[in-house]
C-alpha positions as CSV (number, residue, x, y, z in Angstrom):
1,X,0.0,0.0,0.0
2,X,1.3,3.2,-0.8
3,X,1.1,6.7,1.4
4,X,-0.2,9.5,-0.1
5,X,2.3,13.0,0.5
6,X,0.5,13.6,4.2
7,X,0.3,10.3,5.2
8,X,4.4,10.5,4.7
9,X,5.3,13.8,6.0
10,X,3.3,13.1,9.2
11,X,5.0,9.5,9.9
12,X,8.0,10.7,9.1
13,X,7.7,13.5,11.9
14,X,6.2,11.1,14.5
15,X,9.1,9.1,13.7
16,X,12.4,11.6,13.7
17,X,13.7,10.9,16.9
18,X,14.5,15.0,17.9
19,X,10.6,15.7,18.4
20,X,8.5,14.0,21.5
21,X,7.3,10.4,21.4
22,X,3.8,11.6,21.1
23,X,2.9,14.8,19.6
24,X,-0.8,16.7,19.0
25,X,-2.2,17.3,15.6
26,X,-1.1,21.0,16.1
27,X,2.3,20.0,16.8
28,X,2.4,18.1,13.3
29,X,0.7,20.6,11.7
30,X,3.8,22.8,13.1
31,X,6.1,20.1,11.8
32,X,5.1,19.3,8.6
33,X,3.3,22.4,7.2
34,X,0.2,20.5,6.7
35,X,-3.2,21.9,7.8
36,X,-4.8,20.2,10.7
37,X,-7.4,19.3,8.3
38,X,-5.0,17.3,5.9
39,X,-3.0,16.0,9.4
40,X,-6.1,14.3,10.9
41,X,-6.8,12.7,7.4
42,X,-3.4,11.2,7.5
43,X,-3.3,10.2,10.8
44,X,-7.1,8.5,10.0
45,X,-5.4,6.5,7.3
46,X,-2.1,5.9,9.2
47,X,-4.3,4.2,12.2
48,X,-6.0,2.6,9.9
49,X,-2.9,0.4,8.4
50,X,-1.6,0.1,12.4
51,X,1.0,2.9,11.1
52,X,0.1,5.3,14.1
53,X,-2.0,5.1,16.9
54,X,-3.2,7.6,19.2
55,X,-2.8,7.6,23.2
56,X,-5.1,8.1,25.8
57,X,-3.8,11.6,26.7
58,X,-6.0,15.1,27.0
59,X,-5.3,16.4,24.0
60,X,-4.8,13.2,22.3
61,X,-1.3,12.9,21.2
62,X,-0.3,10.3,18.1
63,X,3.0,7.7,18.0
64,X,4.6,5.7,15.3
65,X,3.9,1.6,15.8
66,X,7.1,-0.3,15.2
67,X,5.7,-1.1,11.5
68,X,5.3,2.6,11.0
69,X,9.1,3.6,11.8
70,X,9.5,0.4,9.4
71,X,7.6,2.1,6.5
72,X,9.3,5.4,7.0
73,X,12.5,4.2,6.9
74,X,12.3,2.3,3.9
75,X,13.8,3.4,0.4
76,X,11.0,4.3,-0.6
77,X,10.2,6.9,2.0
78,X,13.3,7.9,3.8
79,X,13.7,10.9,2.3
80,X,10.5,12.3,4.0
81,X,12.7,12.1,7.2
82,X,15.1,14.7,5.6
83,X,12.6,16.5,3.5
84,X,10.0,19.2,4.9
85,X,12.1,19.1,7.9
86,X,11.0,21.9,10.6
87,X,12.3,22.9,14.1
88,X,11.0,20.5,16.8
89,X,7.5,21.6,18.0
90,X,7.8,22.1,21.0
91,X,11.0,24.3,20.6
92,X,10.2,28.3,20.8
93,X,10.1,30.2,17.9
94,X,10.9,33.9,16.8
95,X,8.4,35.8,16.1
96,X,9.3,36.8,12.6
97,X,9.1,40.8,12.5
98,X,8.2,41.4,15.9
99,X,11.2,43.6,16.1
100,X,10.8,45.7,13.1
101,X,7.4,46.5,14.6
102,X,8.3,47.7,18.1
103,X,9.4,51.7,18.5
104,X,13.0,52.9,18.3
Protein backbone atom coordinates (compact mmCIF):
# COMPACT_ATOMS: atom_id res chain seq x y z
CA UNK A 1 0.00 0.00 0.00
CA UNK A 2 1.25 3.22 -0.81
CA UNK A 3 1.09 6.67 1.38
CA UNK A 4 -0.23 9.51 -0.13
CA UNK A 5 2.27 12.96 0.55
CA UNK A 6 0.52 13.63 4.16
CA UNK A 7 0.31 10.28 5.24
CA UNK A 8 4.36 10.51 4.73
CA UNK A 9 5.26 13.76 6.00
CA UNK A 10 3.34 13.06 9.20
CA UNK A 11 4.96 9.51 9.94
CA UNK A 12 7.95 10.70 9.11
CA UNK A 13 7.72 13.55 11.87
CA UNK A 14 6.19 11.08 14.45
CA UNK A 15 9.12 9.13 13.71
CA UNK A 16 12.44 11.55 13.74
CA UNK A 17 13.72 10.86 16.89
CA UNK A 18 14.46 14.96 17.91
CA UNK A 19 10.61 15.69 18.39
CA UNK A 20 8.51 13.96 21.47
CA UNK A 21 7.33 10.36 21.36
CA UNK A 22 3.81 11.60 21.12
CA UNK A 23 2.93 14.84 19.57
CA UNK A 24 -0.78 16.73 19.05
CA UNK A 25 -2.15 17.28 15.60
CA UNK A 26 -1.11 20.96 16.12
CA UNK A 27 2.30 19.97 16.76
CA UNK A 28 2.39 18.09 13.33
CA UNK A 29 0.67 20.57 11.73
CA UNK A 30 3.75 22.83 13.06
CA UNK A 31 6.13 20.14 11.75
CA UNK A 32 5.11 19.34 8.60
CA UNK A 33 3.32 22.45 7.19
CA UNK A 34 0.18 20.49 6.70
CA UNK A 35 -3.24 21.91 7.76
CA UNK A 36 -4.80 20.23 10.70
CA UNK A 37 -7.40 19.33 8.25
CA UNK A 38 -4.98 17.26 5.87
CA UNK A 39 -3.00 16.03 9.35
CA UNK A 40 -6.12 14.32 10.88
CA UNK A 41 -6.82 12.67 7.37
CA UNK A 42 -3.35 11.21 7.48
CA UNK A 43 -3.32 10.16 10.84
CA UNK A 44 -7.13 8.50 10.01
CA UNK A 45 -5.41 6.50 7.30
CA UNK A 46 -2.15 5.91 9.17
CA UNK A 47 -4.34 4.19 12.21
CA UNK A 48 -5.99 2.59 9.90
CA UNK A 49 -2.88 0.38 8.38
CA UNK A 50 -1.59 0.10 12.42
CA UNK A 51 0.98 2.92 11.13
CA UNK A 52 0.09 5.28 14.09
CA UNK A 53 -1.98 5.13 16.89
CA UNK A 54 -3.23 7.60 19.18
CA UNK A 55 -2.84 7.60 23.16
CA UNK A 56 -5.06 8.11 25.84
CA UNK A 57 -3.79 11.61 26.73
CA UNK A 58 -6.03 15.11 27.03
CA UNK A 59 -5.29 16.36 23.96
CA UNK A 60 -4.81 13.25 22.30
CA UNK A 61 -1.25 12.92 21.23
CA UNK A 62 -0.34 10.35 18.07
CA UNK A 63 2.98 7.74 17.99
CA UNK A 64 4.55 5.68 15.27
CA UNK A 65 3.86 1.63 15.82
CA UNK A 66 7.14 -0.32 15.21
CA UNK A 67 5.68 -1.07 11.51
CA UNK A 68 5.30 2.55 11.03
CA UNK A 69 9.14 3.61 11.75
CA UNK A 70 9.53 0.41 9.41
CA UNK A 71 7.56 2.14 6.52
CA UNK A 72 9.34 5.45 7.03
CA UNK A 73 12.45 4.16 6.91
CA UNK A 74 12.25 2.26 3.88
CA UNK A 75 13.80 3.37 0.43
CA UNK A 76 11.04 4.28 -0.63
CA UNK A 77 10.24 6.94 2.03
CA UNK A 78 13.29 7.85 3.83
CA UNK A 79 13.70 10.88 2.25
CA UNK A 80 10.55 12.26 3.96
CA UNK A 81 12.73 12.10 7.23
CA UNK A 82 15.13 14.71 5.56
CA UNK A 83 12.59 16.53 3.48
CA UNK A 84 9.99 19.19 4.90
CA UNK A 85 12.15 19.06 7.90
CA UNK A 86 11.05 21.94 10.57
CA UNK A 87 12.31 22.85 14.06
CA UNK A 88 10.99 20.46 16.77
CA UNK A 89 7.54 21.55 18.01
CA UNK A 90 7.75 22.11 21.02
CA UNK A 91 10.98 24.30 20.62
CA UNK A 92 10.20 28.32 20.80
CA UNK A 93 10.15 30.22 17.86
CA UNK A 94 10.89 33.86 16.79
CA UNK A 95 8.42 35.78 16.06
CA UNK A 96 9.31 36.85 12.60
CA UNK A 97 9.05 40.79 12.47
CA UNK A 98 8.21 41.39 15.91
CA UNK A 99 11.18 43.63 16.09
CA UNK A 100 10.77 45.69 13.08
CA UNK A 101 7.42 46.53 14.60
CA UNK A 102 8.26 47.74 18.11
CA UNK A 103 9.41 51.70 18.47
CA UNK A 104 13.00 52.88 18.32
Amino acid sequence: MALTESEARVLAALARPEFPAALTVRQLCAATGLTAGAARRALHGLSQTGLALATLHTPATWQVTHRGRLTIHSATYRDYLTRHRRPPPCAPQPRPGLSASLPT
